[in-house]
N, C-alpha and C positions, 0 to 999 in steps of 0.2 A: 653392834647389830644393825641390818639395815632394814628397814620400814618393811620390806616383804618379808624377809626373815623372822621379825614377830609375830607377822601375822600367821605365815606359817605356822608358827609353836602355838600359838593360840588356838589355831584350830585342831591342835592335837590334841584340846582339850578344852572345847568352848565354854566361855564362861555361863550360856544360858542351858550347856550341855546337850544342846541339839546337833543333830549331824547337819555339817559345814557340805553340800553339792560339790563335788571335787573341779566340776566346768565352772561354778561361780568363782571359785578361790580363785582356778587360772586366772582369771580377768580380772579378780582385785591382785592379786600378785604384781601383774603387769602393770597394772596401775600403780600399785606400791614403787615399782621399779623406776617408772616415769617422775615419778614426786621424788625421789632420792637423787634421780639425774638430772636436775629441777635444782633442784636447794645445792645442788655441785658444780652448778654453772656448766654440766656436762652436754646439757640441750637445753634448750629455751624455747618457749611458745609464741610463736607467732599466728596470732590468733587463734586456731586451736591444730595447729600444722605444726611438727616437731622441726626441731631446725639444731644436729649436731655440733656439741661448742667442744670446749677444751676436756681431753681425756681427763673420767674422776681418775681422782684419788684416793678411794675406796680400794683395798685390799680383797673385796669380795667378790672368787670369779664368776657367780651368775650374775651381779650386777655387773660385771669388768663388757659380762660376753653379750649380757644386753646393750650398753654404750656401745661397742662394737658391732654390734647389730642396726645401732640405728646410724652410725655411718656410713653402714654398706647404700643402706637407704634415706642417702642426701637428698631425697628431690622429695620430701616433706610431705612424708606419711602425715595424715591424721591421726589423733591422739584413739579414736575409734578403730583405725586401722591397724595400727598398733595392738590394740588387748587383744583381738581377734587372732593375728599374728602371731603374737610372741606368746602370747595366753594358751595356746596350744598345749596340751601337757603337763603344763607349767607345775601346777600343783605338786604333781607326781614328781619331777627333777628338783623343786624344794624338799618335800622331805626324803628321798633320796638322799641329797647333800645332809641334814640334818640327822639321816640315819649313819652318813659315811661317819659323821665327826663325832656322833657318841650324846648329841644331844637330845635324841628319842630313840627310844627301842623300836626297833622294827614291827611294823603291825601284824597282828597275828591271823592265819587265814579264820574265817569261823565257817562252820558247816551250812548255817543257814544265811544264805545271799542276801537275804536282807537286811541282818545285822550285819553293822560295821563295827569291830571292835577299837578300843581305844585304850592302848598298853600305857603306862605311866612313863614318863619321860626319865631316861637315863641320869640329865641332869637337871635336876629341877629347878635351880639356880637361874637358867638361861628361859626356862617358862615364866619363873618368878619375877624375871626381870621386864619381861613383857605385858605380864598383869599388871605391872607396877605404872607402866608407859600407860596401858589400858584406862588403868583406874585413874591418871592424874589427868586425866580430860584432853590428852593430846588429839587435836584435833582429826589430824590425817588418820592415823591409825582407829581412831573411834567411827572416823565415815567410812573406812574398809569394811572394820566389821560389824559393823549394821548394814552394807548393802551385801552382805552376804550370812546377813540374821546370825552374826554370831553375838550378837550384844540386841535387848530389846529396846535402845534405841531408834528413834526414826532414824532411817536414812535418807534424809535431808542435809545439806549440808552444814555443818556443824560449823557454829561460831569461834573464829582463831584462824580462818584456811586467808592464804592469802589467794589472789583472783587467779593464777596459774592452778593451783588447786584446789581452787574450786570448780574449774572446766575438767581438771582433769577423774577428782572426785563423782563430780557430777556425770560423765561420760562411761564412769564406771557401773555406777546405778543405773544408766539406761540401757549398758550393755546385759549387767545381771538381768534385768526385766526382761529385754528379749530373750534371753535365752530361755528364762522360767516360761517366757509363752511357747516358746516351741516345743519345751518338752511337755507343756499341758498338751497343746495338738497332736503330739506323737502318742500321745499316750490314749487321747480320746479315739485318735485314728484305730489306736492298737486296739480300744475295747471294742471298737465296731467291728472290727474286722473278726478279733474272737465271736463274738455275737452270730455275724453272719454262719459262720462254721458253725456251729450249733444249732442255729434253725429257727 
């Protein structure tokens, strides 16, 4: 299983059992992907600019189509430019794949919008195995999910990261932060704006 791939299933079923922001996952996703292509000698950081190495050899084709992704883009995206990028969606095409293979049942619609439902996992072997990553203090996977509050950890970066990711870690918490501030201004926007129409 690869470092997005847990976090994925993890979030099908947070251990602090809060709903996981589907635009935060994007962007720890991608960051998940970066750190896998990282430790595969598949891209390398120069300074905090990706710079494409030797095709992984990972079997996994969102990770395969990410490497490929960042070769089209040889002139050295930032690791920020990146989650933004490839984070698009991202969430949604993980479990997706996760639903194609049998390892989560498909989420079920609920009537009321504001609940999110959370079906139990097909196989709970491949959740089990990612709690188990979870609980034994891996570092990367434990700064995923705390900077997308699915563990009440600080999201700080957690002792064990080596200095690639930790830039890269870290760059993912800043991204989550922005984006938690735009949706508070959209939202302030939006109650002003109800407000106005009402009088």
């Amino acid at each position: 299983m690869t470092t997005a791939r847990d976090l994925s299933l993890l979030a099908t079923d947070p251990p602090t059992g809060s709903v996981v922001e589907r635009g935060d996952l994007s962007l720890a996703l991608a960051g998940a992907e970066v750190v896998d292509l990282l430790d595969s000698a598949a891209v390398t950081l120069d300074d905090d600019r990706l710079v494409p190495g030797q095709p992984p050899s990972s079997a996994d084709p969102l990770l395969l189509e990410a490497a490929s992704e960042l070769a089209r883009h040889a002139s050295g995206g930032t690791v920020e430019d990146w989650l933004w990028r490839r984070g698009r969606d991202l969430a949604a095409r993980y479990r997706a794949a996760l639903e194609s293979e049998g390892l989560v049942a498909p989420e079920r619609a609920s009537r009321n919008p504001l609940r999110r439902t959370r079906p139990a996992p097909k196989d709970p072997s491949a959740l089990h195995r990612a709690t188990e990553r979870l609980a034994s203090g891996d570092p990367v996977l434990t700064g995923l999910a705390a900077s997308v509050g699915m563990t009440r950890q600080p999201a700080d970066t957690p002792a064990g990261l080596t200095d690639v990711q930790g830039t890269v870690l870290g760059t993912v918490h800043q991204a989550v932060t922005e984006l938690a501030g735009e949706r508070q201004r959209r939202s302030i926007e939006s109650a002003a704006f109800d407000n106005i129409w009402r009088g």
